[in-house]
MOPAC internal coordinates of N, CA, C and O (Angstrom, degrees):
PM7 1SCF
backbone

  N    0.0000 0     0.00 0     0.00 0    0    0    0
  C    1.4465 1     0.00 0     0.00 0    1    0    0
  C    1.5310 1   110.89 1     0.00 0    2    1    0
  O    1.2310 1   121.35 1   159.32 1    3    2    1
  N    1.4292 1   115.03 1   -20.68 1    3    2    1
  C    1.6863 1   108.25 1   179.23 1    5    3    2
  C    1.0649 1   112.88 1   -86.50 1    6    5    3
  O    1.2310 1   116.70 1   171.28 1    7    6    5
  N    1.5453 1   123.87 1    -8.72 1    7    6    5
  C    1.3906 1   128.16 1   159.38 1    9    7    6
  C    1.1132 1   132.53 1   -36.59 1   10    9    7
  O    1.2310 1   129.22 1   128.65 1   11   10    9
  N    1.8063 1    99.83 1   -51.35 1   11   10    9
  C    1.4485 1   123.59 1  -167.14 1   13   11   10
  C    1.1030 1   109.27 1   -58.63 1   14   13   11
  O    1.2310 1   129.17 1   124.94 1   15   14   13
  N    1.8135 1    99.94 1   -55.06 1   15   14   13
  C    1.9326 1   118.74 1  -167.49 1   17   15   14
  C    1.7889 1   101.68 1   -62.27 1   18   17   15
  O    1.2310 1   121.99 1   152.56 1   19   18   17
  N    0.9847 1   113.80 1   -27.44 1   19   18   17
  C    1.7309 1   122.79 1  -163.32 1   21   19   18
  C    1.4955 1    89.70 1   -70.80 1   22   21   19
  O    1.2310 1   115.59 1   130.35 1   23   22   21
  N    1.4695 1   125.98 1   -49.65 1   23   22   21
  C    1.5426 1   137.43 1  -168.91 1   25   23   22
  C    1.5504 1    93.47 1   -68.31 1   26   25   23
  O    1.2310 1   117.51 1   110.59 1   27   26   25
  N    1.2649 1   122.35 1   -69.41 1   27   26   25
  C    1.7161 1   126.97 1  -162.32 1   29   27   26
  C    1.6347 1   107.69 1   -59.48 1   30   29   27
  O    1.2310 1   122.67 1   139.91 1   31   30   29
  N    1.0994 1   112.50 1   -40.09 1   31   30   29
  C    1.3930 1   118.81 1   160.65 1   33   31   30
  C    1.3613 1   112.57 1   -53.73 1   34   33   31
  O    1.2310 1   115.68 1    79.71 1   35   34   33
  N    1.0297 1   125.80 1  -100.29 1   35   34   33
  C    1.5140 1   131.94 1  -174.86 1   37   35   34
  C    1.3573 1   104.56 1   -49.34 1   38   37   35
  O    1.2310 1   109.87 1  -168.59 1   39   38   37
  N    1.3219 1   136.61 1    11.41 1   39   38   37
  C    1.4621 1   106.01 1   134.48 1   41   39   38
  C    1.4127 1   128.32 1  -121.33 1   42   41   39
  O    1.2310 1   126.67 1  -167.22 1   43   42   41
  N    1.5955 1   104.77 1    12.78 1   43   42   41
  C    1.6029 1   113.95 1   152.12 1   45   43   42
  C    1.5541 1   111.88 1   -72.91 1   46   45   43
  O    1.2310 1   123.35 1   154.40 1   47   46   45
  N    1.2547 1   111.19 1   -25.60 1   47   46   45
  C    1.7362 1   105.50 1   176.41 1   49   47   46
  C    1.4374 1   103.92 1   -75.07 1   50   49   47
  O    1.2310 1   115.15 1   132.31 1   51   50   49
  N    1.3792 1   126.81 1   -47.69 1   51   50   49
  C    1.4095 1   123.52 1   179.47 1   53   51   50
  C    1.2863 1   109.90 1   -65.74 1   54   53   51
  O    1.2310 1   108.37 1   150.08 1   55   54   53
  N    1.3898 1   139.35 1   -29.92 1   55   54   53
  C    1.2613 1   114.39 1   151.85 1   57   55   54
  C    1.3827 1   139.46 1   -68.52 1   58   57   55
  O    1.2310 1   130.78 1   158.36 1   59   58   57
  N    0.9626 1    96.80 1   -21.64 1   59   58   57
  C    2.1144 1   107.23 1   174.09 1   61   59   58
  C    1.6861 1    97.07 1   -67.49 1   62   61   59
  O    1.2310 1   115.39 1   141.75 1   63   62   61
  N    1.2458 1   126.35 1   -38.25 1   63   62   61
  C    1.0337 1   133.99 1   171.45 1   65   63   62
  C    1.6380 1   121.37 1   -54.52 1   66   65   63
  O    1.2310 1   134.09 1   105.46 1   67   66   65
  N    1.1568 1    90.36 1   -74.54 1   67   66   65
  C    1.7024 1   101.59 1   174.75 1   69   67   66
  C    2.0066 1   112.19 1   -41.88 1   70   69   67
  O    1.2310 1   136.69 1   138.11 1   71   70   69
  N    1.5888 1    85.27 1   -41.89 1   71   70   69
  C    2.0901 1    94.99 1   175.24 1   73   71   70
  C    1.0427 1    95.91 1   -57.52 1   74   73   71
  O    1.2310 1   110.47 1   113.36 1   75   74   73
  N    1.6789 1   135.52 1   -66.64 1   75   74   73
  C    1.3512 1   141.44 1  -138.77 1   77   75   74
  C    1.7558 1    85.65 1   -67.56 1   78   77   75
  O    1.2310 1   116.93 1   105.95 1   79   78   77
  N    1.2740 1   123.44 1   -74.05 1   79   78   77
  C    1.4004 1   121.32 1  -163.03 1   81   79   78
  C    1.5212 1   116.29 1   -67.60 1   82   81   79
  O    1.2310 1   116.92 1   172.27 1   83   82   81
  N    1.0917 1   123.47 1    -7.73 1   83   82   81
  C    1.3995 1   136.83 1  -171.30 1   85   83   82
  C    1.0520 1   124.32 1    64.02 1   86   85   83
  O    1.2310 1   117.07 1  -145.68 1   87   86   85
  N    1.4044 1   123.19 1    34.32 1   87   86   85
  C    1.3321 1   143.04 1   164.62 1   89   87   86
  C    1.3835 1   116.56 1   -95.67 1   90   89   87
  O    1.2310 1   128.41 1  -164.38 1   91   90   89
  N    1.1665 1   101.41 1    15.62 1   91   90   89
  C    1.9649 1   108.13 1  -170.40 1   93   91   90
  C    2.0598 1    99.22 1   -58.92 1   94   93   91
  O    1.2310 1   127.89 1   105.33 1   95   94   93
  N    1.1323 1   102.41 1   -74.67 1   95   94   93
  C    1.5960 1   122.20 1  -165.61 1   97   95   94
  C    1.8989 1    98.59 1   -57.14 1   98   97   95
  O    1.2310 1   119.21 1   175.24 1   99   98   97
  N    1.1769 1   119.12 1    -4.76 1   99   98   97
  C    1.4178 1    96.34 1   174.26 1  101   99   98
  C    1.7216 1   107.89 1  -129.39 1  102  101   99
  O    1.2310 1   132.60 1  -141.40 1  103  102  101
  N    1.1474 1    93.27 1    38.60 1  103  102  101
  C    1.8312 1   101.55 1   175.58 1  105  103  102
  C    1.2085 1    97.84 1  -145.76 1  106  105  103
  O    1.2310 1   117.69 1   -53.55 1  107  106  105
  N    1.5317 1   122.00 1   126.45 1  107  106  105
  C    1.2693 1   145.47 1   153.90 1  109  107  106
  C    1.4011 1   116.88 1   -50.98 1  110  109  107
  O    1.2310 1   134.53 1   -17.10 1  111  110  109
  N    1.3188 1    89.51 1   162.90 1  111  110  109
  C    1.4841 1   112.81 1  -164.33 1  113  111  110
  C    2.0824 1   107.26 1   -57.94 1  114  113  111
  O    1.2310 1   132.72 1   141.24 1  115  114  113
  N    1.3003 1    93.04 1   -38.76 1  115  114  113
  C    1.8065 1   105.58 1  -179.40 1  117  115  114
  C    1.2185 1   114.61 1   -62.45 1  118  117  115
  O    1.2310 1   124.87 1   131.40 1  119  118  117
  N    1.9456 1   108.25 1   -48.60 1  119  118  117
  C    1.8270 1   121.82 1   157.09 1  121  119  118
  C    1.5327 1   106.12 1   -20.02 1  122  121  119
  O    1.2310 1   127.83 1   113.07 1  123  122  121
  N    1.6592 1   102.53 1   -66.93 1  123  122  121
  C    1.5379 1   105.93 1  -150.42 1  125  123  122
  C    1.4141 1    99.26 1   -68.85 1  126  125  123
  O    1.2310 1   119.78 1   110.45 1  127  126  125
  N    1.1699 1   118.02 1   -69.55 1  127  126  125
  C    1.8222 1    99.79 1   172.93 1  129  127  126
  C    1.3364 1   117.86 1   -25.52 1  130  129  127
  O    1.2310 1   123.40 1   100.60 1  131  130  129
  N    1.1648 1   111.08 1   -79.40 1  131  130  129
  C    1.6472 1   118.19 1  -167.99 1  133  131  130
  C    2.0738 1    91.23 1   -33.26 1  134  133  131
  O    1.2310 1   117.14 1   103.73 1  135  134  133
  N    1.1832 1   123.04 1   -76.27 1  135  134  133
  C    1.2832 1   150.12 1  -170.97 1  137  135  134
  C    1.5854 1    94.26 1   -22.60 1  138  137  135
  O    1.2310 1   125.75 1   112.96 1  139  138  137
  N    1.6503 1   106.56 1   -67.04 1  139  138  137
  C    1.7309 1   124.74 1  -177.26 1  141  139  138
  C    1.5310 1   112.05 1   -45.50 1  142  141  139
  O    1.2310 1   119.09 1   142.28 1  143  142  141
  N    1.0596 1   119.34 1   -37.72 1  143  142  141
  C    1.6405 1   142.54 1  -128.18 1  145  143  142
  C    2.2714 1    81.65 1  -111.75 1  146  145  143
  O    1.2310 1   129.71 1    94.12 1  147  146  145
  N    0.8800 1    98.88 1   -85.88 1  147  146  145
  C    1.6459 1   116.71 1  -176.61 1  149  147  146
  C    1.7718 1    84.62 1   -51.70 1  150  149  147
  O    1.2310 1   115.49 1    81.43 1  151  150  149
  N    0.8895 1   126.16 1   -98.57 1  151  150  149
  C    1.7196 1   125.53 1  -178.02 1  153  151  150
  C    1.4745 1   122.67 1    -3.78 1  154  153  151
  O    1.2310 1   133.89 1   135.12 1  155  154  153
  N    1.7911 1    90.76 1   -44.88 1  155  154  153
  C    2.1142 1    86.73 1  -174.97 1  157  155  154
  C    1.5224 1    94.50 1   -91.77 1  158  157  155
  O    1.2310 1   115.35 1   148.89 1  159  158  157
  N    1.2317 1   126.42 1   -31.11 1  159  158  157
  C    1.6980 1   109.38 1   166.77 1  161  159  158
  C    1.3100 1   108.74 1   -43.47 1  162  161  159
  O    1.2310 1   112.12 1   107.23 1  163  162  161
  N    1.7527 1   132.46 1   -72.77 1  163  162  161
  C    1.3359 1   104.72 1  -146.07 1  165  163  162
  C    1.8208 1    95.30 1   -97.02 1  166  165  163
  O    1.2310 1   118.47 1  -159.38 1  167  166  165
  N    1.2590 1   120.51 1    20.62 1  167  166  165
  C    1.6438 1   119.49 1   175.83 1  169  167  166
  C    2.2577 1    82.90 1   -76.28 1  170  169  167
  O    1.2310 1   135.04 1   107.47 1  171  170  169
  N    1.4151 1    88.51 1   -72.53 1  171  170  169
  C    1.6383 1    81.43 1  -171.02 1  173  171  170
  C    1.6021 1   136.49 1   -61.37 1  174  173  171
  O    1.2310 1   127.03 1   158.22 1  175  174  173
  N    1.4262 1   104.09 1   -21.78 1  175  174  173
  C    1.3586 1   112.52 1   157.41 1  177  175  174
  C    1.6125 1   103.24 1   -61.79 1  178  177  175
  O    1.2310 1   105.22 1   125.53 1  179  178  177
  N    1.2766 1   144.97 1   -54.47 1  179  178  177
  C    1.7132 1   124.91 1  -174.53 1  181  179  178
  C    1.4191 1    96.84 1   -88.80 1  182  181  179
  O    1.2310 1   105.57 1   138.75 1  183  182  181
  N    1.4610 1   144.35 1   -41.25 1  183  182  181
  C    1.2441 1   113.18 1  -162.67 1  185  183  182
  C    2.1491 1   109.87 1  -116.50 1  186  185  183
  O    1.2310 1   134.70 1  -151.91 1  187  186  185
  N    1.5272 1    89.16 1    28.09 1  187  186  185
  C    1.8303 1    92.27 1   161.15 1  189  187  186
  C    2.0696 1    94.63 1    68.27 1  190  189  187
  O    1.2310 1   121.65 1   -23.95 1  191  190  189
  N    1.0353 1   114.44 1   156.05 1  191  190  189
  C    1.5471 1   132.88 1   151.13 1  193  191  190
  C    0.9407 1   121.72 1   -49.51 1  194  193  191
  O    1.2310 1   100.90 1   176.29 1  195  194  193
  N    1.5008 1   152.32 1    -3.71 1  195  194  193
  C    1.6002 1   126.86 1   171.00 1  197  195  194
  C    1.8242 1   125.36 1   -66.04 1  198  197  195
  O    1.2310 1   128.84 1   -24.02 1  199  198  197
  N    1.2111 1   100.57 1   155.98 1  199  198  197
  C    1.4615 1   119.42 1  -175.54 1  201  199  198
  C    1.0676 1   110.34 1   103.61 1  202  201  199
  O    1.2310 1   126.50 1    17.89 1  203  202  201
  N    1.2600 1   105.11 1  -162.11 1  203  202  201
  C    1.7105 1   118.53 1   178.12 1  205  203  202
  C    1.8488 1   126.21 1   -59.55 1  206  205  203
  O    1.2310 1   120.55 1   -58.52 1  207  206  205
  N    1.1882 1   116.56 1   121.48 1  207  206  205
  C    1.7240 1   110.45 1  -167.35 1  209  207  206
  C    1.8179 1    88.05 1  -100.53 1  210  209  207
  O    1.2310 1   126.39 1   -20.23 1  211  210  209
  N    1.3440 1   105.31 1   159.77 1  211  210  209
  C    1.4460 1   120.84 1   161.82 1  213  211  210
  C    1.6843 1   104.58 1  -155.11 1  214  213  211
  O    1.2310 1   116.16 1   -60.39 1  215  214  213
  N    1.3041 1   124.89 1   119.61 1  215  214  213
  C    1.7276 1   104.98 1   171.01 1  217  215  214
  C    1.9889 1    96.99 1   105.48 1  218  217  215
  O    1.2310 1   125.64 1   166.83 1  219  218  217
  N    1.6132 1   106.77 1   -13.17 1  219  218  217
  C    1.6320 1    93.24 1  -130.04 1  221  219  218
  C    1.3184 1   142.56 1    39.62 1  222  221  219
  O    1.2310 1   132.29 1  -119.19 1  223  222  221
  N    1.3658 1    93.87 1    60.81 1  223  222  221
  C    1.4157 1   116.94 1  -179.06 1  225  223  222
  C    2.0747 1    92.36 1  -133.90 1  226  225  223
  O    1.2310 1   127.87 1   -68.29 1  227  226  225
  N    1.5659 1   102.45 1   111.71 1  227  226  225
  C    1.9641 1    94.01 1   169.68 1  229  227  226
  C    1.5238 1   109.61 1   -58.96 1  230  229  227
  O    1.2310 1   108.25 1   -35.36 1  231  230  229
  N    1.1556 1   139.57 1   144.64 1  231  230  229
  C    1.4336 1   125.04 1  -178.69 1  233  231  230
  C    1.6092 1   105.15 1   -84.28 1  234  233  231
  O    1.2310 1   121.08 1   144.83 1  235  234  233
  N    1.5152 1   115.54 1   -35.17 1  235  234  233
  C    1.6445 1   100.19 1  -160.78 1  237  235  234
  C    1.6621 1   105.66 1   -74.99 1  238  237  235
  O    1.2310 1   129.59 1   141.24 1  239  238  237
  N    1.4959 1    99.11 1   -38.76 1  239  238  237
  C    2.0607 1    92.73 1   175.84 1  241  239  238
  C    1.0188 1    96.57 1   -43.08 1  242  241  239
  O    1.2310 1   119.96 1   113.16 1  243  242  241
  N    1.7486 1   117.68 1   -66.84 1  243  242  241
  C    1.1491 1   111.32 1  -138.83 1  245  243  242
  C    1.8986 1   127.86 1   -73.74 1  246  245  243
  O    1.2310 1   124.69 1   169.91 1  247  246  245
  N    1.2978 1   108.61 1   -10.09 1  247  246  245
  C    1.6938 1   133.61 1   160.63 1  249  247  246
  C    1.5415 1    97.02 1   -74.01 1  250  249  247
  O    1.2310 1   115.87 1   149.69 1  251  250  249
  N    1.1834 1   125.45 1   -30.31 1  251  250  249
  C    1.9575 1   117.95 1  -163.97 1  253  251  250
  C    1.9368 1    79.27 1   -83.92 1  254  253  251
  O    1.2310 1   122.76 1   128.74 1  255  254  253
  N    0.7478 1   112.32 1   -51.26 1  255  254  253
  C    1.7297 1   119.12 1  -163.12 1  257  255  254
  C    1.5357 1   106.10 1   -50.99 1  258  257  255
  O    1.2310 1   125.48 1   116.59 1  259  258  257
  N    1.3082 1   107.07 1   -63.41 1  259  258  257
  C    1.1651 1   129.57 1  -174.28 1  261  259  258
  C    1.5096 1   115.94 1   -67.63 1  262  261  259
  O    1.2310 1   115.12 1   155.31 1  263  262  261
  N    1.1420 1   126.86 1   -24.69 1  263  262  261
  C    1.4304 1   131.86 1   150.66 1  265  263  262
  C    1.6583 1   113.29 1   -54.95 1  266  265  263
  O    1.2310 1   122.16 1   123.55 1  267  266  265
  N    1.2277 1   113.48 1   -56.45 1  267  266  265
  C    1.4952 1   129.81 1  -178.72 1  269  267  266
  C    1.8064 1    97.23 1   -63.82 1  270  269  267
  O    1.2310 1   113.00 1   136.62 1  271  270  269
  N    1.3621 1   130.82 1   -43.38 1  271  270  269
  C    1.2065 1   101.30 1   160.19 1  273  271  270
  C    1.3545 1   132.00 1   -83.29 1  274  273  271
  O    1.2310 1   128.85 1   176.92 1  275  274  273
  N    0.9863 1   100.55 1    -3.08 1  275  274  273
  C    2.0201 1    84.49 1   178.67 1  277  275  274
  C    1.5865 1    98.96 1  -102.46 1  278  277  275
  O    1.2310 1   111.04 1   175.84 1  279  278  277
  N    1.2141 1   134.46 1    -4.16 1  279  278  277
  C    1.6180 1   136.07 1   148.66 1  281  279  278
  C    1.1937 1   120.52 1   -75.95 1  282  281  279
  O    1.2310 1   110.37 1   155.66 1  283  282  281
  N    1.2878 1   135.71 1   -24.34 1  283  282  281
  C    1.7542 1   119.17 1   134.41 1  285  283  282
  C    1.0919 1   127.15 1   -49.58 1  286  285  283
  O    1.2310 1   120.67 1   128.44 1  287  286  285
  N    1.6656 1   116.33 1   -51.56 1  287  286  285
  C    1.3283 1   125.99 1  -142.95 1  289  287  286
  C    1.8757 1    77.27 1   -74.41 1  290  289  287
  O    1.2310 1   113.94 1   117.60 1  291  290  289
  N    0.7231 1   129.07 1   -62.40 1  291  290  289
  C    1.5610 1   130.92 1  -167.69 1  293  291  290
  C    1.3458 1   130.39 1   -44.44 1  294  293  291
  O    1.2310 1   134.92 1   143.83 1  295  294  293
  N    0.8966 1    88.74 1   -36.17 1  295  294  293
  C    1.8045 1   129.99 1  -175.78 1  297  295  294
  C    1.6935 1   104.74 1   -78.67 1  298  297  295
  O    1.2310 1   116.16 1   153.40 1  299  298  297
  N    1.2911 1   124.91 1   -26.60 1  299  298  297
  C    1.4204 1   121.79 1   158.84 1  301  299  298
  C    1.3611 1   104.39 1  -119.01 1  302  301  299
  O    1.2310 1   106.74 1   168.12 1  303  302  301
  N    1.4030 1   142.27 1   -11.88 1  303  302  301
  C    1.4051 1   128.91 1  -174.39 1  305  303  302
  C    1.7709 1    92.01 1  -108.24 1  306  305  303
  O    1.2310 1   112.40 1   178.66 1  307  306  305
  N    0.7984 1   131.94 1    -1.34 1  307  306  305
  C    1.5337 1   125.07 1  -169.03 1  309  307  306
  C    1.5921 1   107.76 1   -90.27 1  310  309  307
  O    1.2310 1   123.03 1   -14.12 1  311  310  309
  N    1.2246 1   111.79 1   165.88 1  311  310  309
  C    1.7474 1   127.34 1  -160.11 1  313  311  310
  C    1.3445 1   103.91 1   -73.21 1  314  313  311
  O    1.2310 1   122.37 1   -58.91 1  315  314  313
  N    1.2577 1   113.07 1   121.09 1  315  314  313
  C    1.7292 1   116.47 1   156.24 1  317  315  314
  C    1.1971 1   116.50 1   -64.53 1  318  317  315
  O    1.2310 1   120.10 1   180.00 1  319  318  317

């Protein structure tokens, strides 16, 4: 069952993400996981666990992280 929450989570972060950068509407639902998931790794690997946890996942790294990846990822995979 913590599987599930780990999945539903991390791809509500990849969508808050995708909103924040405005990449929301052209990344799928799999993006946003993958996106959520990779995001709260390196949000909490540079900015540590504080705040609010859900999933054991911190939410604010892990939305700061996850912004920072889908603003790379875009930033070399995105349209000339």
């Amino acid at each position: 069952m913590h599987w599930l929450w780990v999945l539903i989570v991390g791809g509500v972060i990849g969508a808050i993400a995708g909103a924040i950068t405005s990449k929301g509407k052209s990344m799928g639902w799999i993006y946003n996981v993958i996106a959520g998931l990779v995001g709260s790794s390196i949000g909490q690997a540079l900015l540590g666990s504080w705040g609010p946890q859900v999933a054991g996942m911190a939410l604010i790294p892990s939305i700061i992280g996850a912004v920072i990846l889908v603003a790379v990822v875009s930033f070399f995979v995105g349209k000339k």
